[in-house]
C-alpha positions in Angstrom: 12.6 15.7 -22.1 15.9 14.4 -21.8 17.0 15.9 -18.4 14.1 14.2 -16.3 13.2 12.1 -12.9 15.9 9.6 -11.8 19.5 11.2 -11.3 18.0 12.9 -8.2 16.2 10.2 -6.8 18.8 7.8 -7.0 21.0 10.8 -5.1 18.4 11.3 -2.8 17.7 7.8 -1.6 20.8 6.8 -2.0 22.5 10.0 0.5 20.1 8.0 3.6 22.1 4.5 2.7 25.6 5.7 1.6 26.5 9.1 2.5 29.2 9.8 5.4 27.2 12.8 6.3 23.8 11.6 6.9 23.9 10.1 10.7 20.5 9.0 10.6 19.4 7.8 7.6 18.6 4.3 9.4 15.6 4.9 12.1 16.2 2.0 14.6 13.3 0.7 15.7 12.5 2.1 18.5 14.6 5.2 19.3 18.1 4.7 18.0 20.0 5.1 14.9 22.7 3.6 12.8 25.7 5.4 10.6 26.2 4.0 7.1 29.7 3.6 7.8 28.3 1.0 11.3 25.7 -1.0 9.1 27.6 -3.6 7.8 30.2 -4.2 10.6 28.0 -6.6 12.0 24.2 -8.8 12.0 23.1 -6.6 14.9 23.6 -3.4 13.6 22.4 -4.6 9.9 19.2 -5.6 11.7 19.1 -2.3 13.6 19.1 -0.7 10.1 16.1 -2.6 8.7 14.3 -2.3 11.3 14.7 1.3 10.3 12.9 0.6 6.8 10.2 -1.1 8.7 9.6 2.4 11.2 9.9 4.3 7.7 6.9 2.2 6.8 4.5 4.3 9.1 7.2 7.4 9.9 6.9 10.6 8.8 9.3 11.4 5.7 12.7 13.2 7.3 13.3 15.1 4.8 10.5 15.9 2.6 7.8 15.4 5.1 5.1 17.7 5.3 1.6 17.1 6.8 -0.4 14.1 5.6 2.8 12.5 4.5 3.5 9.6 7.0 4.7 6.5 5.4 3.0 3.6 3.3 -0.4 4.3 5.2 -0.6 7.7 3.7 0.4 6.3 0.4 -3.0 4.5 0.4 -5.3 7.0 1.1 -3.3 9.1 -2.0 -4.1 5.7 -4.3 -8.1 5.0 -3.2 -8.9 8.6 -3.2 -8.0 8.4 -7.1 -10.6 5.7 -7.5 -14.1 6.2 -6.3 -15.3 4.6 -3.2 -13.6 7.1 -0.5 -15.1 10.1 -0.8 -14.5 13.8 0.7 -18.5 14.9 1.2 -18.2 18.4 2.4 -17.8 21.0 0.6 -16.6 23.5 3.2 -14.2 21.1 4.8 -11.0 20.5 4.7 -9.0 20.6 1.0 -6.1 18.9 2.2 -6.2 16.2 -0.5 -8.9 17.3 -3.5 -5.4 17.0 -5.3 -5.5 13.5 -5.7 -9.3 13.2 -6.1 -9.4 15.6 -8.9 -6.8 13.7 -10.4 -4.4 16.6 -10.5 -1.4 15.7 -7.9 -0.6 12.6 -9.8 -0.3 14.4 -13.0 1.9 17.5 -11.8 5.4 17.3 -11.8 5.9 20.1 -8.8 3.4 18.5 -6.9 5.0 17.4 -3.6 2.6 14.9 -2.6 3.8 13.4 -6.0 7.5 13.4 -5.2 7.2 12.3 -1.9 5.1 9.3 -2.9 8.7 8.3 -5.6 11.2 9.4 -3.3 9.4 7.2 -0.4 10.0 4.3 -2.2 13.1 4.5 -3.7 14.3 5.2 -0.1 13.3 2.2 0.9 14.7 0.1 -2.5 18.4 2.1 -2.0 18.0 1.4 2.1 17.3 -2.5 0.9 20.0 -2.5 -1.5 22.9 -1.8 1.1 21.9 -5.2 3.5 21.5 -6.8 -0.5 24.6 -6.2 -1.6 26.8 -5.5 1.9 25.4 -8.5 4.3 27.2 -11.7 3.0 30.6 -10.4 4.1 29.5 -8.9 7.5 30.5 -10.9 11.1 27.0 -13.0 11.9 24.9 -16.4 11.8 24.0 -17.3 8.2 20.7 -17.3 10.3 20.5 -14.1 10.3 22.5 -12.8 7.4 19.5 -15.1 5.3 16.9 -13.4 7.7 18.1 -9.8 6.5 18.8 -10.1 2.9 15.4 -11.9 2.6 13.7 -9.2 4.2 16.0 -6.2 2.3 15.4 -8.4 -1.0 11.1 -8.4 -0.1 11.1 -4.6 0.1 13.1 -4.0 -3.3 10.3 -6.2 -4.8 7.7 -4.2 -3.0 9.0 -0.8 -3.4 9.8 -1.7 -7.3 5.9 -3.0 -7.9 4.4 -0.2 -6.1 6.5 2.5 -8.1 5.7 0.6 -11.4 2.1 -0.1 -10.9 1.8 3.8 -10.9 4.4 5.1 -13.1 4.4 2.3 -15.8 1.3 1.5 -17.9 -0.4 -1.7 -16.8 0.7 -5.1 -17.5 -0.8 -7.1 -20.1 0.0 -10.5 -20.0 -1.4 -10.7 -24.0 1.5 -9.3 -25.4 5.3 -8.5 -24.4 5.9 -5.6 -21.7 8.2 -3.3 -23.4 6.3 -0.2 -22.7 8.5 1.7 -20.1 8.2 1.2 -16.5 10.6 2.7 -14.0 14.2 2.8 -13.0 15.4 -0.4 -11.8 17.7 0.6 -8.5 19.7 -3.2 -7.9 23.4 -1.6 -7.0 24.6 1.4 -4.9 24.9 4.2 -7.5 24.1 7.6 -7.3 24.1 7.6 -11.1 20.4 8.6 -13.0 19.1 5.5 -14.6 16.9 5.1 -17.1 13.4 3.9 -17.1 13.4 0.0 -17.4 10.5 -2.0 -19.8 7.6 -2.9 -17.8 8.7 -6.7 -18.4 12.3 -5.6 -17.1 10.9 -4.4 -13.9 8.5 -7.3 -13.4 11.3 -9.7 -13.8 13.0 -8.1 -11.5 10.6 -8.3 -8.4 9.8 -12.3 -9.3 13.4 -12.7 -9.1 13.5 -10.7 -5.9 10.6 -12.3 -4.0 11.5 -16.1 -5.4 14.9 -15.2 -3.6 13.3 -13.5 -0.8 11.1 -16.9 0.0 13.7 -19.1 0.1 16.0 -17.3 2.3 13.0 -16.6 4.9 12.0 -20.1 4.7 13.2 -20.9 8.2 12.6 -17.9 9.7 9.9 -17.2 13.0 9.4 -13.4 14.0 9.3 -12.5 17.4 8.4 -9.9 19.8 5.8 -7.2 20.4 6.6 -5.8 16.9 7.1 -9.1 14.9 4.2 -8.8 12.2 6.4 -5.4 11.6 9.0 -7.8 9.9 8.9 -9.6 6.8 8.4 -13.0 6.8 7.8 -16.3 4.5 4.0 -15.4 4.5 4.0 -11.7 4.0 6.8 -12.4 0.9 3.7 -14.8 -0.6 1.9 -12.5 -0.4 3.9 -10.1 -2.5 4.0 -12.5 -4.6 0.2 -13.0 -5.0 0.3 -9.5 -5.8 2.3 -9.2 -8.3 1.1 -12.8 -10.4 -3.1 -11.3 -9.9 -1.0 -7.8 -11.4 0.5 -10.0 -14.3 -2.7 -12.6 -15.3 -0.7 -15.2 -14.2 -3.7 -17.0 -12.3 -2.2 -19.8 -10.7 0.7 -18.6 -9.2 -1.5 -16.4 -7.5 -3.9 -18.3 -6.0 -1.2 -21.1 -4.8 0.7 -17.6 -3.3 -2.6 -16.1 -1.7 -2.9 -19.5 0.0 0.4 -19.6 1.2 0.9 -16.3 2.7 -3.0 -16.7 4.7 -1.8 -20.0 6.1 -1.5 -19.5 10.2 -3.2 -16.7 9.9 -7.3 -17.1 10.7 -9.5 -15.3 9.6 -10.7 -12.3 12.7 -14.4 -12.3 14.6 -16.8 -9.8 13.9 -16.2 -8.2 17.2 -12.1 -7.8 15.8 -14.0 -6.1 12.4 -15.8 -3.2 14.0 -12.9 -2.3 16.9 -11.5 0.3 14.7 -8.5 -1.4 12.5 -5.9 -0.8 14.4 -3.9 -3.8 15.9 -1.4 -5.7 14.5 -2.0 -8.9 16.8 -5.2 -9.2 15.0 -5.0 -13.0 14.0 -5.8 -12.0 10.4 -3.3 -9.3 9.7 -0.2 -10.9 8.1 1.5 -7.9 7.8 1.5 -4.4 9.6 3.4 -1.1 11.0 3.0 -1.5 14.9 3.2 1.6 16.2 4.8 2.5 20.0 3.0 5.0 22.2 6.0 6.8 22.9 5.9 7.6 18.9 3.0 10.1 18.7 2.4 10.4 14.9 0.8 14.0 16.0 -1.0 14.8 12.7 0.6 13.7 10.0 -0.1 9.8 10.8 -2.8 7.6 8.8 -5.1 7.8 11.4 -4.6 11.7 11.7 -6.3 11.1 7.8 -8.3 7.8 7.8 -9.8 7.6 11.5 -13.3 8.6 12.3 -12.4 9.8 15.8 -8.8 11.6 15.7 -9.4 15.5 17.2 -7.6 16.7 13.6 -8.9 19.6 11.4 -8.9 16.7 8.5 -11.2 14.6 10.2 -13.7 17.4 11.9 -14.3 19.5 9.2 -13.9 16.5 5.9 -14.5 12.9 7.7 -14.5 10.1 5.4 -17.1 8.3 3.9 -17.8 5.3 1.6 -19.4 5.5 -2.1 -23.2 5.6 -0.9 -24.0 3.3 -4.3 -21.6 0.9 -2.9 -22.3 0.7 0.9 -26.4 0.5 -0.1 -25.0 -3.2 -2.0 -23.8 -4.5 1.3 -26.0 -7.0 2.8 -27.7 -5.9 6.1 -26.2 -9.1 8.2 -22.6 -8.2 6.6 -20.8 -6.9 9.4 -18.7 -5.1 7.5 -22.0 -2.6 6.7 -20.9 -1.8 10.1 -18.0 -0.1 8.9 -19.7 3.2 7.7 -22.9 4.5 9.4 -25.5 5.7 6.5 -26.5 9.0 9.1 -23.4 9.6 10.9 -25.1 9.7 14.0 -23.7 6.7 15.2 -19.7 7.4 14.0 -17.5 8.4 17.3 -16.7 12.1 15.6 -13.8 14.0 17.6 -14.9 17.0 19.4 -16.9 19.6 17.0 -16.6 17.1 14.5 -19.1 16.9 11.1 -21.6 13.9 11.0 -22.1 13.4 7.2 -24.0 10.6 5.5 -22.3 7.5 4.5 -19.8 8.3 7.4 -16.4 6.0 8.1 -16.5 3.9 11.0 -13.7 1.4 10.0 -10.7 2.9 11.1 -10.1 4.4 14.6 -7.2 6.0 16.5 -6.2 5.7 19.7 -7.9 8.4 21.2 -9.3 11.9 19.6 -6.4 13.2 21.1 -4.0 10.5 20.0 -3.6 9.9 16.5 -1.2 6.7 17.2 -2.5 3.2 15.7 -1.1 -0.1 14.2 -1.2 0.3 10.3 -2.7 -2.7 8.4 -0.4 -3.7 5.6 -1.5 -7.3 4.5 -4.3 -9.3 5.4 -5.6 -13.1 4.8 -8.6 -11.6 3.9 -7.0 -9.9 0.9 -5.3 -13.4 0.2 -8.8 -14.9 0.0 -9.9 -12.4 -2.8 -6.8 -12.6 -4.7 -7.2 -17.0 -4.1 -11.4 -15.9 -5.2 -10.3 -14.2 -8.1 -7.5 -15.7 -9.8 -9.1 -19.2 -10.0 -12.8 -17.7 -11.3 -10.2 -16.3 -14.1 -8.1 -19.7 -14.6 -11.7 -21.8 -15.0 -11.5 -23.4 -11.4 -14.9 -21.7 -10.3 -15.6 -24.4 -7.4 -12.3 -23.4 -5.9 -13.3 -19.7 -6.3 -16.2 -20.7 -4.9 -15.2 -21.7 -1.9 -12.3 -19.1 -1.0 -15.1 -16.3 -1.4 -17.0 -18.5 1.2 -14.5 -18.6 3.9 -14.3 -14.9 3.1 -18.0 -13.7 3.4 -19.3 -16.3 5.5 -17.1 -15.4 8.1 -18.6 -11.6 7.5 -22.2 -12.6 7.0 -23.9 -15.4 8.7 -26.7 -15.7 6.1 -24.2 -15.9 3.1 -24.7 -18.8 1.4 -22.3 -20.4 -1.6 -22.3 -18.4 -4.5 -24.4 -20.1 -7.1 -23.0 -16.6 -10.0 -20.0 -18.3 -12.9 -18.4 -16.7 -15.5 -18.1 -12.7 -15.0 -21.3 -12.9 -12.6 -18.9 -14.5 -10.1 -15.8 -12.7 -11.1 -18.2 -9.5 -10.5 -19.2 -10.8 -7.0 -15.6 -11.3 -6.1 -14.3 -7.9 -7.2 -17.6 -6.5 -4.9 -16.1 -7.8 -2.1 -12.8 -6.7 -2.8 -13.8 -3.2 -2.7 -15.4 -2.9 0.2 -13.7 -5.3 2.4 -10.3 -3.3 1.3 -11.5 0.6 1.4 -8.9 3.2 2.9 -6.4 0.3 2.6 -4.6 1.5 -0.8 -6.1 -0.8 -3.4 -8.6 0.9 -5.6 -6.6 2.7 -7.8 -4.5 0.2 -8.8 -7.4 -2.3 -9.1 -8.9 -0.3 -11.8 -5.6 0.4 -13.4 -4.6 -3.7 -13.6 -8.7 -4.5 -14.8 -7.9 -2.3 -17.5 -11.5 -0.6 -16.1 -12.3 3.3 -16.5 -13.1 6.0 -13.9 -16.7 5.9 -13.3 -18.4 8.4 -10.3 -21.3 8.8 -12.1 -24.6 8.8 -9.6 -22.7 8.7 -6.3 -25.2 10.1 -3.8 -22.8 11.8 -1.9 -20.5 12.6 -4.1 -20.1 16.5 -4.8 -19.0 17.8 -8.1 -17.2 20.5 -6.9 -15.2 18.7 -5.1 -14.3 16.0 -7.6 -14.5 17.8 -10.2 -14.0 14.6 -12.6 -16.0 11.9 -13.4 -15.1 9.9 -15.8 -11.7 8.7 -17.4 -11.4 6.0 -20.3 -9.4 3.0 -19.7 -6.0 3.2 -20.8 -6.1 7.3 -20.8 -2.7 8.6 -20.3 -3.9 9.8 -16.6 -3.4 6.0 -15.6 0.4 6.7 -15.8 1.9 9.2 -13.0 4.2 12.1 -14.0 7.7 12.1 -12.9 8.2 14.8 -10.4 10.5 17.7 -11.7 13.2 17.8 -9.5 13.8 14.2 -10.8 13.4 15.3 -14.4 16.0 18.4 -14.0 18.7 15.8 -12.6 18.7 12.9 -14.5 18.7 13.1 -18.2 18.8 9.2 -18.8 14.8 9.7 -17.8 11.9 9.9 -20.4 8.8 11.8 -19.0 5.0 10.3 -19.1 3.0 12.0 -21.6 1.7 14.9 -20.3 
């Protein structure tokens, strides 16, 4: 296995930052673009190029795309249809993804969902690296030559964590990390690099983000696409991320509660209007999308909505674990979310009503699949706040952040009276449901150390699934390097296969 994943990866991302013949490797947001050789000859044209990563965030890949593949929303539907609460109910409908719910795409190096899902990423880390490494000696404000190498230096720290979470084995803060994670991409090099220790990578991103929140300290987004940026917040909340990822329970929580501050929780009447505007109060974080930008049907919503006129969603709409939604308090307005007939889901034209049926997410029309693409929420920082002090013995305060959370959802929840792993199990509840379609339930399971369990899902069909069960710490936590990556670089070691 020595000729393996990274050589061609690094080539690959590196051609859209670098390479004299790639014109466009920068999407402007909106409609222009920036040569490699322009980036760096000034502020304004370094900020034209990352607010190409940010449009990459909800674009459709230019190279490898292919249907279904459209940026970091697509990306979570691939990680929760791994775990168990979104579920494909028909039979007859649509295959597009029984890949990745039968556990097979992840674990198949010439799948191309697989390599689009590596590539996407390390994109966006060799994109970041040339504002990194290129921006202190371009023309400009420090203003804004802090604002872009914050930003640049929150994506590597991203883009690093997501590819590790899925490609390294999890993180155990018990012992020491050297169990291999992934290539760490820091410098402009087209060179294959070998897989980095799990506590390598890690290191890496906290050094990134620390550096990423100082620098965006004094910084205030702006304009109709602002929660499109990065900012001091959405870094926290990285940051939360990573420390609940790594047991390191009060870092989180004091991160969680940073990146939610200004940002209130939204009414019940912003819940059920279909997920899909960034100037929702709550969302921290987000892809605004521009109507002039049809996403046509490759987008999120052309795979997540209930109402988008797409062969996806008419013939295989989405639907929640039945054993799951049934749990949900009846004056939870997120019960809302998924209709236990169908009858009440707005379906596109011919479109299947199925029980358990999504109701969450909506698109801009049946005919238009275009909609803002929820990245970060405070309502995820409130879990993470919830969760990480129930684990570090401060249940009051755990207390409490699940409060804000769920009262704000229910009107009859009252203070959890549940400690020890009663509470922590409450928490976790809430997690999954107020987060479904939104990317998190694979990697939950993975960082709990928990198994695969679909046993006794009512609408749940075993032909589709096809598998039920998978132990904790099985070797199909860990994704296979895609081929292509393996043929080029021989400083890469494969995943067990």
């Amino acid at each position: 296995m020595k000729k393996s994943i990274y050589k061609f990866t690094a080539l690959f991302a590196i051609l859209f930052m670098v390479s004299a013949c790639e014109k466009e490797f920068l999407d402007t947001y909106p409609t222009t673009a920036v040569s490699d050789s322009d980036v760096l000859l000034s502020t304004q044209n370094a900020i034209a190029a990352l607010n190409g990563i940010h449009r990459s965030l909800y674009q459709q890949f230019p190279v490898l795309g292919s249907q279904g593949q459209g940026g970091e929303g697509s990306n979570n539907i691939f990680r929760d249809l791994i775990g168990e609460d979104l579920i494909l109910p028909l039979a007859g409908g649509s295959t597009f993804h029984f890949g990745f719910v039968r556990w097979q795409t992840h674990r198949n190096v010439n799948a191309g969902d697989l390599r689009y899902m590596y590539h996407f990423y390390y994109r966006i880390i060799g994109n970041a690296n040339v504002l990194i490494n290129g921006i202190e000696k371009t023309p400009g404000s420090e203003a804004d030559k802090n604002m872009i190498r914050g930003q640049a230096l929150a994506y590597r720290g991203w883009a690093h964590f997501q590819l590790v979470q899925l490609w390294g084995e999890r993180y155990d803060a018990s012992k020491t990390n050297t169990q291999l994670g992934v290539p760490l991409m820091i410098e402009n090099t087209l060179a294959g690099q070998p897989r980095a220790t799990v506590e390598e990578v890690y290191t890496q991103i906290n050094k990134d983000l620390d550096e990423a929140i100082t620098l965006l300290a004094g910084y205030t987004r702006t304009g109709s696409a602002a929660k499109s940026n990065i900012n001091v917040n959405v870094a926290q909340g990285f940051k939360a991320r990573v420390a609940l990822t790594q047991q390191n329970w009060a870092a989180a929580a004091t991160a969680a509660a940073a990146a939610r501050a200004g940002h209130a929780l939204m009414s019940n009447a912003q819940y059920t209007s279909g997920f899909n505007d960034i100037t929702n109060p709550e969302w921290i974080w987000g892809s605004r999308q521009i109507s002039d930008h049809n996403t046509f049907f490759w987008s999120y919503f052309a795979y997540i909505s209930a109402n988008f006129n797409s062969t996806v969603i008419r013939t295989q709409p989405r639907a929640i674990n039945g054993l799951l939604w049934e749990q949900i308090s009846d004056t939870d307005v997120r019960k809302l979310m998924w209709d236990r007939t169908g009858a009440n889901v707005p379906i596109p034209p011919g479109g299947a009503r199925v029980p358990y049926q999504n109701n969450k997410f909506l698109a801009a029309s049946s005919s238009l699949s275009i909609g803002d693409v929820p990245l970060m929420r405070s309502g995820e920082m409130l879990l993470i706040e919830a969760e990480a002090k129930a684990r570090n013995n401060d249940e009051d305060g755990a207390r409490q952040a699940l409060f804000t959370l769920v009262s704000n959802r229910d009107p009859q929840y009252v203070l959890s009276t549940n400690s020890g792993q009663a509470l922590i199990d409450e928490i976790l509840f809430n997690r999954r449901i107020e987060l479904w379609g939104e990317g998190f339930r694979f990697t939950d399971l993975k960082r709990l150390n928990l198994p695969l369990n679909r046993n006794g899902i009512p609408n749940q069909l075993l032909v589709i699934v096809s598998i039920t069960d998978v132990p904790a710490g099985d070797k199909q936590w860990q994704w296979i390097f895609p081929q292509d990556e393996i043929n080029a670089n021989p400083a890469i070691v494969q995943n067990p296969l």
